[in-house]
Biopython code that builds the backbone (N, CA, C, O; Angstrom):
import numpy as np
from Bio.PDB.StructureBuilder import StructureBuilder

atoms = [
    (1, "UNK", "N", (1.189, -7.501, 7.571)),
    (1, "UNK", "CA", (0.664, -8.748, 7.045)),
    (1, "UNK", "C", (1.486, -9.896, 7.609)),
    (1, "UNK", "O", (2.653, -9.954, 7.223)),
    (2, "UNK", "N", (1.091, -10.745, 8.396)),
    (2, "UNK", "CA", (1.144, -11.807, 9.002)),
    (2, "UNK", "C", (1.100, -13.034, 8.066)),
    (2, "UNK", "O", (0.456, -12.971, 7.019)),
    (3, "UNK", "N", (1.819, -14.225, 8.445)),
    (3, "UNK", "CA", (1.730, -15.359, 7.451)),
    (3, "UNK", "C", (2.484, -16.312, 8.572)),
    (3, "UNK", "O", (3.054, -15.963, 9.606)),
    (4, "UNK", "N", (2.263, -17.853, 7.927)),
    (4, "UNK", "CA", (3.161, -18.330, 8.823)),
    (4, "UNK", "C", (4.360, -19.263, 8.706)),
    (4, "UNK", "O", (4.843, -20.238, 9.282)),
    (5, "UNK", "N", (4.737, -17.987, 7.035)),
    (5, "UNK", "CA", (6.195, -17.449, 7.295)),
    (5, "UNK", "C", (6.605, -16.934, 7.130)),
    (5, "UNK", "O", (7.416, -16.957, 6.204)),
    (6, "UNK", "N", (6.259, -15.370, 8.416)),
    (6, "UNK", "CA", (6.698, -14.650, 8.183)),
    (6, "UNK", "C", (6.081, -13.039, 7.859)),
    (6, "UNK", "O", (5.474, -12.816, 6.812)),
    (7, "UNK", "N", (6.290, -12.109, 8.759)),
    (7, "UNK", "CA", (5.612, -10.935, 7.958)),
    (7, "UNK", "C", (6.493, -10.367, 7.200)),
    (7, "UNK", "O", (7.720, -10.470, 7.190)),
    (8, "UNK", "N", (5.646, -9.647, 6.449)),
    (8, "UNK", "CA", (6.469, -8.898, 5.448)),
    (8, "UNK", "C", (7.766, -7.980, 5.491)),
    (8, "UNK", "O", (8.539, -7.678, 4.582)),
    (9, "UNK", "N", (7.759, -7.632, 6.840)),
    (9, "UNK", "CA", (9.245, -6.523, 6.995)),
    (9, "UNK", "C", (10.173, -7.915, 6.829)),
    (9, "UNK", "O", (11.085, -7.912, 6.002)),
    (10, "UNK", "N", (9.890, -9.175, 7.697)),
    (10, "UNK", "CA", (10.953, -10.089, 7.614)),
    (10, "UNK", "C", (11.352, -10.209, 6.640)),
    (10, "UNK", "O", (12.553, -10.125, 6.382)),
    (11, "UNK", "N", (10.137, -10.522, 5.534)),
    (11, "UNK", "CA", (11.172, -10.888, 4.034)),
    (11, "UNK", "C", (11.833, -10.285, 3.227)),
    (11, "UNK", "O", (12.721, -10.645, 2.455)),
    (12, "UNK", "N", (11.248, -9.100, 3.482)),
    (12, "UNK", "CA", (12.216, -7.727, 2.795)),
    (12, "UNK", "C", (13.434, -8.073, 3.563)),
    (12, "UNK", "O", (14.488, -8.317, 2.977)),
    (13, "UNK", "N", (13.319, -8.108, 4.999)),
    (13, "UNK", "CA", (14.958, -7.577, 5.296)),
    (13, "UNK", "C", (15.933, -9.358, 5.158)),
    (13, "UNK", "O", (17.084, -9.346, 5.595)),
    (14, "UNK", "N", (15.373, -10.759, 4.551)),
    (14, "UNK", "CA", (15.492, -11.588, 4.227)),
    (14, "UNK", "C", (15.683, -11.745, 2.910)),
    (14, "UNK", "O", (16.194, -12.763, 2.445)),
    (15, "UNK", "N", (15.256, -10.670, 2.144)),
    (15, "UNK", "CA", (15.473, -10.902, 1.029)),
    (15, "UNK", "C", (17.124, -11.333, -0.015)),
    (15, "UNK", "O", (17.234, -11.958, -1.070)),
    (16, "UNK", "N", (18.141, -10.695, 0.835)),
    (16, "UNK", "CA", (19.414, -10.898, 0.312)),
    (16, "UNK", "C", (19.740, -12.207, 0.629)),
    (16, "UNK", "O", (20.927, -12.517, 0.538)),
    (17, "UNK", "N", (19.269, -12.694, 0.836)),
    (17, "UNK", "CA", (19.338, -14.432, 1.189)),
    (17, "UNK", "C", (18.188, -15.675, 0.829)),
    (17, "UNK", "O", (18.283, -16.902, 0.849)),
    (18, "UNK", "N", (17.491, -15.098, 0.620)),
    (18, "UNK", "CA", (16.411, -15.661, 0.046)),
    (18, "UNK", "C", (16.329, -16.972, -0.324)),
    (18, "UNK", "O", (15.303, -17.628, -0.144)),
    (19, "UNK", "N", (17.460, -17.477, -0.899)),
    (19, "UNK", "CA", (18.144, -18.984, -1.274)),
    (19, "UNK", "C", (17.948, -20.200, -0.052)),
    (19, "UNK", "O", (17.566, -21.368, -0.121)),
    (20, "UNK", "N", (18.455, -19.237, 1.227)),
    (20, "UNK", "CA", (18.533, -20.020, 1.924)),
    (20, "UNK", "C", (17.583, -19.636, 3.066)),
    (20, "UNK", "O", (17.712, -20.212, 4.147)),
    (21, "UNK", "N", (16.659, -18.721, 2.902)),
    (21, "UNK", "CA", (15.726, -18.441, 3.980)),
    (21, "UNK", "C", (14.496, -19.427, 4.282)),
    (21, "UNK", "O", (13.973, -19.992, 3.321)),
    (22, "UNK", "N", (14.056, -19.637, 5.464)),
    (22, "UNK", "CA", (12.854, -20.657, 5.833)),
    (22, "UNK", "C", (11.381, -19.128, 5.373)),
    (22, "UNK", "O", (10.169, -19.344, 5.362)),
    (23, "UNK", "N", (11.895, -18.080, 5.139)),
    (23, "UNK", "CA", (10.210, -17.659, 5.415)),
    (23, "UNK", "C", (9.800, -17.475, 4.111)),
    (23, "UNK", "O", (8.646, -17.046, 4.102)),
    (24, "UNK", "N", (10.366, -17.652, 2.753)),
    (24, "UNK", "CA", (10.052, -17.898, 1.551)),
    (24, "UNK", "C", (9.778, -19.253, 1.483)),
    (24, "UNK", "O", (10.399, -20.198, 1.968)),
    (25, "UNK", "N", (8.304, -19.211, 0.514)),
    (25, "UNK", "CA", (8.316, -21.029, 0.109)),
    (25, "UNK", "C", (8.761, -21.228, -1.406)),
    (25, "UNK", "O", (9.037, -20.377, -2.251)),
    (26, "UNK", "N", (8.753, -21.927, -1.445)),
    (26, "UNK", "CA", (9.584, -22.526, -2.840)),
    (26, "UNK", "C", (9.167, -21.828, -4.094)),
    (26, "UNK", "O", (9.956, -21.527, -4.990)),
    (27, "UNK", "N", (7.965, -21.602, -4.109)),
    (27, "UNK", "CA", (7.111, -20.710, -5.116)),
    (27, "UNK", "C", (8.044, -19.436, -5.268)),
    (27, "UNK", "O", (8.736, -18.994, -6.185)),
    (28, "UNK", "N", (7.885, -19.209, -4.534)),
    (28, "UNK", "CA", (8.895, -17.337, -3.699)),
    (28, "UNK", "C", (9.930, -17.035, -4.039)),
    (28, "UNK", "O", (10.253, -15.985, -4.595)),
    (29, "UNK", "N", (10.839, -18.268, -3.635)),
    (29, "UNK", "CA", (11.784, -18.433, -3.976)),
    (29, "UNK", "C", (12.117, -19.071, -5.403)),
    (29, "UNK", "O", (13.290, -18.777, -5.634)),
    (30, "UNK", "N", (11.625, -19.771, -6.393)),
    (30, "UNK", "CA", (11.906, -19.727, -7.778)),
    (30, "UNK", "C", (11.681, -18.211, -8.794)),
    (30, "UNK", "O", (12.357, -17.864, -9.764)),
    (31, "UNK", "N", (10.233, -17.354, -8.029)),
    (31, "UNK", "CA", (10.077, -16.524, -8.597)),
    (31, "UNK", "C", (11.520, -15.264, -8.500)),
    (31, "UNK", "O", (12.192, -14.822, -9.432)),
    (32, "UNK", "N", (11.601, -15.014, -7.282)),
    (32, "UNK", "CA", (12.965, -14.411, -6.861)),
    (32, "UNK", "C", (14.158, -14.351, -7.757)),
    (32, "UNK", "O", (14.908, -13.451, -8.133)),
    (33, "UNK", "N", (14.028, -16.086, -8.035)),
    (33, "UNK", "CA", (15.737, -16.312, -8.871)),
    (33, "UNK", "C", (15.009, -16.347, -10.211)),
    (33, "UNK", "O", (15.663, -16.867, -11.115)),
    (34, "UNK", "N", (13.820, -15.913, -10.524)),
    (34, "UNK", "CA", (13.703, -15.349, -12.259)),
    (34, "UNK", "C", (13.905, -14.267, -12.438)),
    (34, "UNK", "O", (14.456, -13.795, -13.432)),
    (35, "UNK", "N", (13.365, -13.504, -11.213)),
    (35, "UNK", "CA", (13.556, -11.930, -11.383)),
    (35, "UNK", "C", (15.185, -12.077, -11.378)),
    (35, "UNK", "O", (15.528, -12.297, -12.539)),
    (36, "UNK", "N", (16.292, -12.041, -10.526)),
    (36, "UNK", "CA", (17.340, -12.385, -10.546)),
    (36, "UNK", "C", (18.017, -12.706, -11.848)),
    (36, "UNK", "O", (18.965, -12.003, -12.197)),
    (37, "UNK", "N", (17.624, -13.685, -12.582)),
    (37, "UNK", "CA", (18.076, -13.961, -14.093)),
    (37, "UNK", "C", (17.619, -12.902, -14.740)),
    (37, "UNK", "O", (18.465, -12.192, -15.284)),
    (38, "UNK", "N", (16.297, -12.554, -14.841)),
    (38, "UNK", "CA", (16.415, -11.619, -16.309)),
    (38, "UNK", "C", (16.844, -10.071, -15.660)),
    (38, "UNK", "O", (16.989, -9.135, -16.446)),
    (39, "UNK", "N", (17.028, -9.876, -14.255)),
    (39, "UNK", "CA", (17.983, -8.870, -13.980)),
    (39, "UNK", "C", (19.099, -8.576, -14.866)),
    (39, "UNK", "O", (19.529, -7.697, -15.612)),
    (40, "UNK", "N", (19.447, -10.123, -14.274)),
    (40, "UNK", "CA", (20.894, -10.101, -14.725)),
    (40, "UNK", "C", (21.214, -9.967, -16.231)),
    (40, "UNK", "O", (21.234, -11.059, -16.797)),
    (41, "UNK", "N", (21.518, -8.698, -17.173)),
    (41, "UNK", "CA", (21.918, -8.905, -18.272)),
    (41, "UNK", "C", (22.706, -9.662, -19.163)),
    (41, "UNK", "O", (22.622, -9.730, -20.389)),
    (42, "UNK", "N", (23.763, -10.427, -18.104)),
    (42, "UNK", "CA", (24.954, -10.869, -19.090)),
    (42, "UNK", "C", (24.693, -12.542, -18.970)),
    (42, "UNK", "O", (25.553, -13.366, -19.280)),
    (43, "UNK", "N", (23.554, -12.834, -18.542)),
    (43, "UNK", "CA", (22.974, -14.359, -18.641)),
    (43, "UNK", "C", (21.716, -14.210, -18.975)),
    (43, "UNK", "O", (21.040, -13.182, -18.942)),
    (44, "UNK", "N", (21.306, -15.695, -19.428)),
    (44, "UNK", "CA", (19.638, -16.034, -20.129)),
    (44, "UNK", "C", (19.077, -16.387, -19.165)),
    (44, "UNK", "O", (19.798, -16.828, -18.269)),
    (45, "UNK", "N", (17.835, -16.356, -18.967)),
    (45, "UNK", "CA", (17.146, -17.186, -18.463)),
    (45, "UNK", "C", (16.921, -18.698, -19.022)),
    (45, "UNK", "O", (16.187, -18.905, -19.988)),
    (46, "UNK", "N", (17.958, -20.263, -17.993)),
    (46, "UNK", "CA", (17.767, -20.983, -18.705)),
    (46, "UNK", "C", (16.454, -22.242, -18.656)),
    (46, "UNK", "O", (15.596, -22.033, -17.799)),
    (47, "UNK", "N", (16.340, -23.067, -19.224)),
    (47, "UNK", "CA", (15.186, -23.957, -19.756)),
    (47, "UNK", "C", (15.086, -24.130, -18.481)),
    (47, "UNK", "O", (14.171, -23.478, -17.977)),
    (48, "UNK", "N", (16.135, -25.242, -17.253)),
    (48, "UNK", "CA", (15.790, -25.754, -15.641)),
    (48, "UNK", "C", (14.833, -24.903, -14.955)),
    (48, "UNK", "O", (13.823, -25.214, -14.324)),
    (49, "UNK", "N", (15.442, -23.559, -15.248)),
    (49, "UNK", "CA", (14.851, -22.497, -14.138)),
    (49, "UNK", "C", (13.184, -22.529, -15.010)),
    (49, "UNK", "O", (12.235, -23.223, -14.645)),
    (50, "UNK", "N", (13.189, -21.881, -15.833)),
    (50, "UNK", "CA", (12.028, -22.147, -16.794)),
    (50, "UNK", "C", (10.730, -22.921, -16.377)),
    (50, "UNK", "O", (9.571, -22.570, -16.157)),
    (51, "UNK", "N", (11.368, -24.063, -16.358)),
    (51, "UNK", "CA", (10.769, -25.277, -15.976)),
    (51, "UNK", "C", (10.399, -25.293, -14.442)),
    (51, "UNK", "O", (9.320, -25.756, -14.073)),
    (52, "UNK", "N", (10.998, -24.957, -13.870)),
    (52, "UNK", "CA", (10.593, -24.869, -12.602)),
    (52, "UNK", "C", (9.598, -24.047, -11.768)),
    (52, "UNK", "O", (8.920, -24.188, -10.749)),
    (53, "UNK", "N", (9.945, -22.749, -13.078)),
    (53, "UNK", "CA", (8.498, -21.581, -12.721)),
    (53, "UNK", "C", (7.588, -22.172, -13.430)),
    (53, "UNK", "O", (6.514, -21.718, -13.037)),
    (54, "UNK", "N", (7.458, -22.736, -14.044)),
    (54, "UNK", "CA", (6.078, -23.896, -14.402)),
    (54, "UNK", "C", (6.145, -24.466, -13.284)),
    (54, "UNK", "O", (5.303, -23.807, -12.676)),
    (55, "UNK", "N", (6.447, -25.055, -12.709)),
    (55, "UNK", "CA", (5.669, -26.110, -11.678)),
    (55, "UNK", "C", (5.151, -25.437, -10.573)),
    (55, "UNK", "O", (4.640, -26.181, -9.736)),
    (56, "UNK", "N", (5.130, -23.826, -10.240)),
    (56, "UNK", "CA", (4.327, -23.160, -9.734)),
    (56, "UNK", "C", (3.158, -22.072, -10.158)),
    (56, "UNK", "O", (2.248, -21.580, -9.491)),
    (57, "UNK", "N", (3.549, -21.896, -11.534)),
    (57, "UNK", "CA", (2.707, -21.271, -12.187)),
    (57, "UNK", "C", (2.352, -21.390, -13.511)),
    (57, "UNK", "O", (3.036, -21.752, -14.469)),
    (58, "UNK", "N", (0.910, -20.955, -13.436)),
    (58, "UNK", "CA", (1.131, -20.886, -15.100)),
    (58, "UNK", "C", (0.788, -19.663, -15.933)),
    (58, "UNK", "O", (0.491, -18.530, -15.554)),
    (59, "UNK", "N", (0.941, -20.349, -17.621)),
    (59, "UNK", "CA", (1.654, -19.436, -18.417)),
    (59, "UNK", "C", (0.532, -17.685, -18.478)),
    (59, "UNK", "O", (0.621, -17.083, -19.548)),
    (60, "UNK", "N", (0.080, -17.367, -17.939)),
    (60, "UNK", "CA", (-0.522, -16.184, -17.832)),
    (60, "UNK", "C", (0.084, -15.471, -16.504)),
    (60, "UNK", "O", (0.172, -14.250, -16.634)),
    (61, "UNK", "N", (0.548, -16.015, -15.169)),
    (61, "UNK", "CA", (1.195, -15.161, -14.613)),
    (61, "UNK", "C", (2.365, -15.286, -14.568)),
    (61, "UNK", "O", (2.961, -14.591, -13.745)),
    (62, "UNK", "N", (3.198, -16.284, -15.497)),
    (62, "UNK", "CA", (4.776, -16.056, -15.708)),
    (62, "UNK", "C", (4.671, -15.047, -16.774)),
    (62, "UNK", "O", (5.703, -14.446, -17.069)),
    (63, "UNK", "N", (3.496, -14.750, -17.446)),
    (63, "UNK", "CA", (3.606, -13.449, -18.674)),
    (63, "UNK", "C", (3.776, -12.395, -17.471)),
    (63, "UNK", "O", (4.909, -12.046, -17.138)),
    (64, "UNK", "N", (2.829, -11.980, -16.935)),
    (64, "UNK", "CA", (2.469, -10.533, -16.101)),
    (64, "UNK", "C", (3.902, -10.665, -15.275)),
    (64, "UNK", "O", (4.702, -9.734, -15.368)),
    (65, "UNK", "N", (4.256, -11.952, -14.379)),
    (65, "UNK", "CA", (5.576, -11.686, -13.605)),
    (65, "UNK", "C", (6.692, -10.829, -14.329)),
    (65, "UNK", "O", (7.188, -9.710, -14.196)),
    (66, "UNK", "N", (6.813, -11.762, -15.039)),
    (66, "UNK", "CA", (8.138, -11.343, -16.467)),
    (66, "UNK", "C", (7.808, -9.648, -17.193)),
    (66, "UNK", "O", (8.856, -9.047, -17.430)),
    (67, "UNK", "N", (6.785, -9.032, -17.472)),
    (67, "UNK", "CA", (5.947, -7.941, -17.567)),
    (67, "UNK", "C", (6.212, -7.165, -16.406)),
    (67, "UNK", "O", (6.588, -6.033, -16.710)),
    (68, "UNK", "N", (6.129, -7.433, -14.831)),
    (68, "UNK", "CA", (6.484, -6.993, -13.875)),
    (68, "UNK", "C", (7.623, -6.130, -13.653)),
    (68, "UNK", "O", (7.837, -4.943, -13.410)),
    (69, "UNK", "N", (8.488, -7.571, -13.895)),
    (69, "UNK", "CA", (9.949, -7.475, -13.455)),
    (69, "UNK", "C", (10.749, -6.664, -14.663)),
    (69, "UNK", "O", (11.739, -6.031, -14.297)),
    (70, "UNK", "N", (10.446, -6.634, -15.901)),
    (70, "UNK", "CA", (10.713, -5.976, -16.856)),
    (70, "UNK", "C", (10.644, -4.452, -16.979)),
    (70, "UNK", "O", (11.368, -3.499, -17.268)),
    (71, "UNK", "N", (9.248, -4.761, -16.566)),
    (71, "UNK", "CA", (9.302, -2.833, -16.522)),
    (71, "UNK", "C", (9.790, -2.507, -14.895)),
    (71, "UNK", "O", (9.829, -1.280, -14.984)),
    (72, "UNK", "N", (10.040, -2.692, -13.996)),
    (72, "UNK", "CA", (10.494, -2.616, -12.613)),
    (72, "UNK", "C", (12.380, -2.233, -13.021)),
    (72, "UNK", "O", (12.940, -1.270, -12.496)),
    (73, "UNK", "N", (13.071, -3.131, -13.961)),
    (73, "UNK", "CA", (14.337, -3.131, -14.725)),
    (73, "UNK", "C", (14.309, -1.499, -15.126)),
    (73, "UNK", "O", (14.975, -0.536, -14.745)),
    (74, "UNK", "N", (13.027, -1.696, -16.240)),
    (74, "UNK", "CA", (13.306, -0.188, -17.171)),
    (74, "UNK", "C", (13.372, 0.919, -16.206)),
    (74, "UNK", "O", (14.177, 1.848, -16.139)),
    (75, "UNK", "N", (12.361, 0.628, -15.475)),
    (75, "UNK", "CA", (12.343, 1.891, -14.314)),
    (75, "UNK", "C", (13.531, 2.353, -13.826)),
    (75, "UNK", "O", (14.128, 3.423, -13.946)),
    (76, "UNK", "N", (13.749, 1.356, -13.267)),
    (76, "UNK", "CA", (15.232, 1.447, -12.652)),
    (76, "UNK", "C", (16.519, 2.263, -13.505)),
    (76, "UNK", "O", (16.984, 3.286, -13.002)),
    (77, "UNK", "N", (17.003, 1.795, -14.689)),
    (77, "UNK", "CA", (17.708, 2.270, -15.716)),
    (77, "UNK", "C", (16.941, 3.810, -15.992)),
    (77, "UNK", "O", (17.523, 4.841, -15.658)),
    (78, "UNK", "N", (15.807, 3.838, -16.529)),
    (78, "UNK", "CA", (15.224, 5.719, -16.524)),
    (78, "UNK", "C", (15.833, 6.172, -15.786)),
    (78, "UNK", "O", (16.880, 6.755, -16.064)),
    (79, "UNK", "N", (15.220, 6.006, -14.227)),
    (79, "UNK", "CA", (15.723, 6.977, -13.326)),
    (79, "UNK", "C", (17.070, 7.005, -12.692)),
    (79, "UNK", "O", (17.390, 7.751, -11.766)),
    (80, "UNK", "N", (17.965, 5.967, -13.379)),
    (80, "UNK", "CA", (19.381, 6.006, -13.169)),
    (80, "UNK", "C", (19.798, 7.083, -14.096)),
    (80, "UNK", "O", (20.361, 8.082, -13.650)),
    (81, "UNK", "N", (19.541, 6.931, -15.438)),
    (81, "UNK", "CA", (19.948, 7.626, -16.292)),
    (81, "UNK", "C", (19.421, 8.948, -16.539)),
    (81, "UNK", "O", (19.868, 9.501, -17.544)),
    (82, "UNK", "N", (18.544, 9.601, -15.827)),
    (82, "UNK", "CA", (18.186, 11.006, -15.106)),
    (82, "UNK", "C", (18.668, 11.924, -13.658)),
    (82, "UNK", "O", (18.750, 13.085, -13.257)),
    (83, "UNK", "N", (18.913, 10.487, -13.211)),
    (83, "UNK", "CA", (20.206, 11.034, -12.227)),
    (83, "UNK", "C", (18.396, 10.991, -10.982)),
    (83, "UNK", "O", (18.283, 11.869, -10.126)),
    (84, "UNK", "N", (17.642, 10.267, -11.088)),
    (84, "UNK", "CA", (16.656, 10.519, -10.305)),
    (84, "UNK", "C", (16.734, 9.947, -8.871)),
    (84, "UNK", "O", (17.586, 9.066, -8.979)),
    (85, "UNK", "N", (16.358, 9.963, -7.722)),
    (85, "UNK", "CA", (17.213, 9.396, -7.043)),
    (85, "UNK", "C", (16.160, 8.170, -6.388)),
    (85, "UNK", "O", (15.044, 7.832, -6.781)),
    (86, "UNK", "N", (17.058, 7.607, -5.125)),
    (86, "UNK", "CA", (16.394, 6.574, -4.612)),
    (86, "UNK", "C", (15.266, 6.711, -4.179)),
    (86, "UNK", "O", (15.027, 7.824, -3.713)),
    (87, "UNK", "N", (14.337, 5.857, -4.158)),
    (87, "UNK", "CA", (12.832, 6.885, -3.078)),
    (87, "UNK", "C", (13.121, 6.115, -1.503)),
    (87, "UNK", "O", (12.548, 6.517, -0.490)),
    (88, "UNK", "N", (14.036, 5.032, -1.498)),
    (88, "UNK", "CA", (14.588, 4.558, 0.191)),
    (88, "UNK", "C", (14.098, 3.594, 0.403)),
    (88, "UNK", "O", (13.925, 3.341, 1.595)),
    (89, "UNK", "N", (13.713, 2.757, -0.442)),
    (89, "UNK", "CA", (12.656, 1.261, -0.490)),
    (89, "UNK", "C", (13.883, 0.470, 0.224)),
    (89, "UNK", "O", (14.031, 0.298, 1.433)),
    (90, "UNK", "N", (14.646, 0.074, -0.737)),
    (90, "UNK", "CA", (15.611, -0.574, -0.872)),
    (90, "UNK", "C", (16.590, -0.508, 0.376)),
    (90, "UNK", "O", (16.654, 0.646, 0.799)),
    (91, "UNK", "N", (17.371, -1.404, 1.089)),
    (91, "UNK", "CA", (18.337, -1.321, 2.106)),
    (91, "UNK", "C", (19.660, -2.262, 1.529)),
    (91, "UNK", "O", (19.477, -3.439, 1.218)),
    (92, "UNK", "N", (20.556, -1.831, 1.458)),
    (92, "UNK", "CA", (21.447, -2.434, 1.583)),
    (92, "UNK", "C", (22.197, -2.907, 2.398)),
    (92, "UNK", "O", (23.160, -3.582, 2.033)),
]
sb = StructureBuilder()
sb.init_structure("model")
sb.init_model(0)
sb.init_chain("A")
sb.init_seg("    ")
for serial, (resi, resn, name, xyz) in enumerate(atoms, 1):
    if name == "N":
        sb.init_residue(resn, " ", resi, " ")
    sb.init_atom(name, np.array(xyz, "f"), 0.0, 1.0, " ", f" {name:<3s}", serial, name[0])
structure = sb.get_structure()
């Protein structure tokens, strides 16, 4: 899948930078740093950021995103805590 910015292997392998990458647009990149916050357990998701995924979306696919990224979390934790292993998506 082609775009023009960017096919998709690029942004995967762009993704650890994402902040500062040209082939995410701003949309992309706010969604990114929500998933990022409610990753992150030992912080909230706050009101700025909030506010900002409003100004690209609205409140029916910040439900399903947040729904997304939530169960994508649980997943993750299950099959940590089964000892299940990577399926190789992911590169570090």
């Amino acid at each position: 899948m082609s775009s023009r910015l960017g096919t998709s292997t690029e942004k995967i392998d762009a993704l650890n930078d994402y902040t500062k990458s040209l082939l995410f647009s701003a949309a992309e990149k706010v969604a990114l740093e929500y998933a990022d916050a409610i990753t992150d357990t030992r912080c909230d998701v706050d009101d700025a950021l909030f506010a900002r995924l409003q100004q690209h979306y609205d409140d029916d696919t910040i439900a399903e995103l947040t729904m997304i990224i939530a169960w994508e979390n649980a997943s993750s934790r299950f099959n940590r805590a089964f000892r299940i292993p990577s399926q190789g998506f992911w590169k570090r």
